[in-house]
C-alpha positions as CSV (number, residue, x, y, z in Angstrom):
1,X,-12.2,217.2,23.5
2,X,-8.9,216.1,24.8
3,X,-5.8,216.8,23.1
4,X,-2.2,215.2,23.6
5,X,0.6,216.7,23.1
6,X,3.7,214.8,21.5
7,X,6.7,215.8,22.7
8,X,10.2,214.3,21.6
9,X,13.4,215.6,22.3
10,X,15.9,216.6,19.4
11,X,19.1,215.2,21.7
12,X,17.5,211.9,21.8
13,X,16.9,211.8,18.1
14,X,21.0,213.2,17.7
15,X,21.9,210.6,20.4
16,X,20.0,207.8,18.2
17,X,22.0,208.3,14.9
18,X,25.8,209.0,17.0
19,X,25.1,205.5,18.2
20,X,24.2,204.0,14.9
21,X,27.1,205.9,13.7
22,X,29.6,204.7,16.0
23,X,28.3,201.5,15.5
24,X,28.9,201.4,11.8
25,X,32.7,202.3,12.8
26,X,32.8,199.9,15.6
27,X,31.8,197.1,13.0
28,X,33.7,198.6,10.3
29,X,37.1,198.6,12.5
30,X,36.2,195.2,14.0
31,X,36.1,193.5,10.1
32,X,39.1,195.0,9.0
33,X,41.0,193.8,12.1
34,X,41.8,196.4,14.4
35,X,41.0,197.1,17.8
36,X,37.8,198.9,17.4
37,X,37.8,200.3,20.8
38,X,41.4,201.6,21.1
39,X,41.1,203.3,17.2
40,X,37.8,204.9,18.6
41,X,40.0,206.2,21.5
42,X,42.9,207.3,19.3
43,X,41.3,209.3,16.9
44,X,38.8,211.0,20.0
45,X,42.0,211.9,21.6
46,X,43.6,213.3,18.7
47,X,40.6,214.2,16.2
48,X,43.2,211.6,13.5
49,X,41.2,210.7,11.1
50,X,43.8,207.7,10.2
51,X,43.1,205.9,13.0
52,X,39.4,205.3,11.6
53,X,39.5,202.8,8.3
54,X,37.7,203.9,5.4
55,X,36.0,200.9,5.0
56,X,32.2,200.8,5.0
57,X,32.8,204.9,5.0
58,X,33.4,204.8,8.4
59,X,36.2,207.3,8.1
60,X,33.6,210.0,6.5
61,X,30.5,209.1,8.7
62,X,32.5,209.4,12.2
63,X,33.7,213.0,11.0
64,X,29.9,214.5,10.8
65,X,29.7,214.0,14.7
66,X,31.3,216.6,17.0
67,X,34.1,215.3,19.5
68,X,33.2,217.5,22.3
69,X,29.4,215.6,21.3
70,X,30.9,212.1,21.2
71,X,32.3,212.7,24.7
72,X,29.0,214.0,26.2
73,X,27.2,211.1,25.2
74,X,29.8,208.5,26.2
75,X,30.3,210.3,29.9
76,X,26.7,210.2,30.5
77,X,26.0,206.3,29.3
78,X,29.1,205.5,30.9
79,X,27.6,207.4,34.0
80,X,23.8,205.9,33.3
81,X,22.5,209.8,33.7
């Protein structure tokens, strides 16, 4: 009898919802007119909340991920790693 083990990874599961997270900002910025990219890069830099509308709860949903996380992730996609 052969059994297979399932393995998964926790950081890919974390990585999954960041990126649905981000998204949801991403669009959330994008609708209310602002420039999604630099309000992402203004509140990473400063850890502002303001810079990250409310709308769609964006504002509450980015705060629940780590900055030190965010930046992890981003270097290493932006790296393909």
């Amino acid at each position: 009898m052969s059994e297979k083990t399932i393995t998964f990874s926790l950081g890919d599961e974390r990585e999954k919802q960041i990126r649905e997270t981000m998204q949801l900002v991403y669009n959330a910025l994008r609708e209310k007119g602002y420039n999604p990219i630099n309000q992402i890069v203004g509140y990473i830099l400063s850890e502002d909340p303001t810079y990250i509308t409310v709308h769609n709860n964006a504002r509450s949903e980015i705060r629940h991920i780590d900055r030190d996380e965010l930046m992890q992730i981003l270097v290493k996609n932006f790296l393909s790693l």
